[in-house]
C-alpha positions in Angstrom: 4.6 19.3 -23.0 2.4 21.1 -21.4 -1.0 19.8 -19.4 -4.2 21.6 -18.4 -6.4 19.9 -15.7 -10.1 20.8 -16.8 -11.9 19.3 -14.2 -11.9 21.5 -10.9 -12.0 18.9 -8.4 -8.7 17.7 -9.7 -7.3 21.3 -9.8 -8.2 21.7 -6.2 -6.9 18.4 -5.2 -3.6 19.0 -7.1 -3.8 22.7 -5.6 -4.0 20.7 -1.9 -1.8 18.1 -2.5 1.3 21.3 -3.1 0.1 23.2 -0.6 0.6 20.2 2.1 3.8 19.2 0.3 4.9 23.0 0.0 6.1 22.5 -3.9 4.6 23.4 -6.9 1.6 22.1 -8.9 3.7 20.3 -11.1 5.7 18.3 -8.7 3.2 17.5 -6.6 1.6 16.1 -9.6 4.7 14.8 -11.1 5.3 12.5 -7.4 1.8 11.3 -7.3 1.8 10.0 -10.7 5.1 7.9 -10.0 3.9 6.7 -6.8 0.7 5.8 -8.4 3.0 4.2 -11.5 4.8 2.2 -9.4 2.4 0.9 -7.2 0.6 -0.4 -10.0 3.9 -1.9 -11.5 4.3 -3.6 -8.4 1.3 -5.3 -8.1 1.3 -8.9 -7.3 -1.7 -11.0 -7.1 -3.9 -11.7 -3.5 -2.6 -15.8 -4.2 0.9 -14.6 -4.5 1.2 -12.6 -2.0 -0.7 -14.7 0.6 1.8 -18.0 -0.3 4.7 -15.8 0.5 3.7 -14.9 3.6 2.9 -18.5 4.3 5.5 -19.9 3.5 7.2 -16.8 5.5 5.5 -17.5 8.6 6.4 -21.2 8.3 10.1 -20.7 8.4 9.6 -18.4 11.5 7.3 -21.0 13.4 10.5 -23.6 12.7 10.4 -27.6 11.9 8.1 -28.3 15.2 5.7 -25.7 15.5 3.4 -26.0 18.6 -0.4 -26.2 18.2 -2.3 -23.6 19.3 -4.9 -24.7 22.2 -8.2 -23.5 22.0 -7.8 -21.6 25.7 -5.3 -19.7 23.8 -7.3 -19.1 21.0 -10.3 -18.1 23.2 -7.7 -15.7 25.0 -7.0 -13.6 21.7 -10.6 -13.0 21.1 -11.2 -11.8 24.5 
């Protein structure tokens, strides 16, 4: 099947995209539209993502985590 890109800022950005990749039109297309596939495939929602990295960082700070103290806290903001 065989595809014709009509709009010419999307000719010159595939035209770019090959050129920085040194491969064709085609592939560079072909790549970009799988990345692009698969990042949307892979999507998870903000809430989803955010709980796993909670409950991430709560396994790395252990079963008695230290409180942070405000001098420390004033320290990371300079």
């Amino acid at each position: 099947m065989g595809i014709s890109i009509r709009d010419p800022e999307v000719g010159e950005l595939a035209k770019e995209l090959a050129k920085l990749r040194k491969t064709n039109m085609t592939e560079a297309i072909g790549h970009a539209l799988r990345t692009e596939l698969k990042r949307e495939r892979d999507k998870r929602p903000l809430e989803e993502r955010l709980e796993e990295l909670a409950v991430q960082l709560q396994a790395e700070a252990g079963p008695n985590p230290r409180a942070v103290t405000k001098d420390e806290i004033d320290e990371l903001w300079g």
